[in-house]
C-alpha positions as CSV (number, residue, x, y, z in Angstrom):
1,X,0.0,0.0,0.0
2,X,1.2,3.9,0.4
3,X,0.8,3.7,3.4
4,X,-1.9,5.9,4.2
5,X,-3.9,2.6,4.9
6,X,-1.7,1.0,7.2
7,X,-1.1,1.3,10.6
8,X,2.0,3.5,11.6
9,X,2.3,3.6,15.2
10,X,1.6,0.8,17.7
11,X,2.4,1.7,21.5
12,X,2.9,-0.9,24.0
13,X,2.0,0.1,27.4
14,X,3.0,-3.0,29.1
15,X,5.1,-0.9,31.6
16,X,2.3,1.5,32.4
17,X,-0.7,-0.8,32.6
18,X,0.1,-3.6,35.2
19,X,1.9,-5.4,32.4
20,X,-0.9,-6.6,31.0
21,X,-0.1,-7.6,27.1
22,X,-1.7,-4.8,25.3
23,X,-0.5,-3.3,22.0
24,X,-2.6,-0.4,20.9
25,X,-2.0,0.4,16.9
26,X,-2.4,3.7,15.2
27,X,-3.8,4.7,12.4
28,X,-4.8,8.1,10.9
29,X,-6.3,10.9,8.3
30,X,-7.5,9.3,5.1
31,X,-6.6,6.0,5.9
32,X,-8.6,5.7,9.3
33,X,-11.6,6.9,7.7
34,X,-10.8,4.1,5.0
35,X,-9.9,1.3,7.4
36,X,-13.4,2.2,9.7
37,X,-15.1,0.5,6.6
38,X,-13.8,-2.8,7.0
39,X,-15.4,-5.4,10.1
40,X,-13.4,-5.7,13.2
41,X,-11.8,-9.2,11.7
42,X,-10.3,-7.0,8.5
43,X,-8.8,-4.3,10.4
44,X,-7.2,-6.8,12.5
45,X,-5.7,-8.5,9.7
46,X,-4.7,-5.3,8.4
47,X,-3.0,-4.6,11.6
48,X,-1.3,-7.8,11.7
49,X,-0.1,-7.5,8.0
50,X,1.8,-3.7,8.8
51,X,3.0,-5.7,12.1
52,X,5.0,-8.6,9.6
53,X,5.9,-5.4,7.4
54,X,7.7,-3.5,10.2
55,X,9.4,-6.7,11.7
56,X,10.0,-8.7,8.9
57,X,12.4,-11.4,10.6
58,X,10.3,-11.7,13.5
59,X,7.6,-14.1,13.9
60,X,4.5,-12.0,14.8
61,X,1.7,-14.1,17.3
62,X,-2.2,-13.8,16.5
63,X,-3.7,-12.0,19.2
64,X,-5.9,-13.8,20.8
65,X,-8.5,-11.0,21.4
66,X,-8.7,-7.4,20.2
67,X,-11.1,-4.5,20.3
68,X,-11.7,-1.9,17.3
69,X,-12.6,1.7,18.4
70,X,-14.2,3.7,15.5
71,X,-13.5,7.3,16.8
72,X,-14.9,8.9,13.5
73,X,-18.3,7.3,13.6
74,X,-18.8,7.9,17.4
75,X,-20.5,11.1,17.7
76,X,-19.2,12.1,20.8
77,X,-15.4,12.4,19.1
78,X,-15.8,12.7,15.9
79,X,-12.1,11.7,14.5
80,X,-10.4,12.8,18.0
81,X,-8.2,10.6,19.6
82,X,-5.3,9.9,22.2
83,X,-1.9,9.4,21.8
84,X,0.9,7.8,23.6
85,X,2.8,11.0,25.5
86,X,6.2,11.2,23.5
């Protein structure tokens, strides 16, 4: 892809959150608004897929759960969204 449909940034907050095993991926702009199109199972794919991209001599586990957020189409945020504090 050009990237503007794949996920960029994924934070891992296992530190921070009790070490609980928690990656949280990242997408944005034109692409999130593409990607909020596709079911839960096809944006986790697509997640997995820019994992294998960024570590391509790793072997990247299937999660066994996740949970999509669709920030756009809630009307309370309209596109808004957190970020990881840099």
């Amino acid at each position: 892809g050009n990237g503007k449909d794949n996920f960029e940034l994924f934070y891992n907050a296992y530190p921070y959150n009790g070490e609980h095993k928690v990656l949280t991926g990242y997408i944005a702009g034109s692409g999130a608004i593409k990607m909020e199109q596709n079911d839960n199972e096809g944006i986790c794919a697509s997640a997995m897929i820019s994992l294998k991209k960024m570590y391509p001599n790793s072997t990247i586990p299937e999660p066994f759960e996740y949970k999509v957020t669709r920030w756009r189409k809630n009307r309370l945020f309209r596109g808004s969204y957190p970020y990881p504090r840099v």
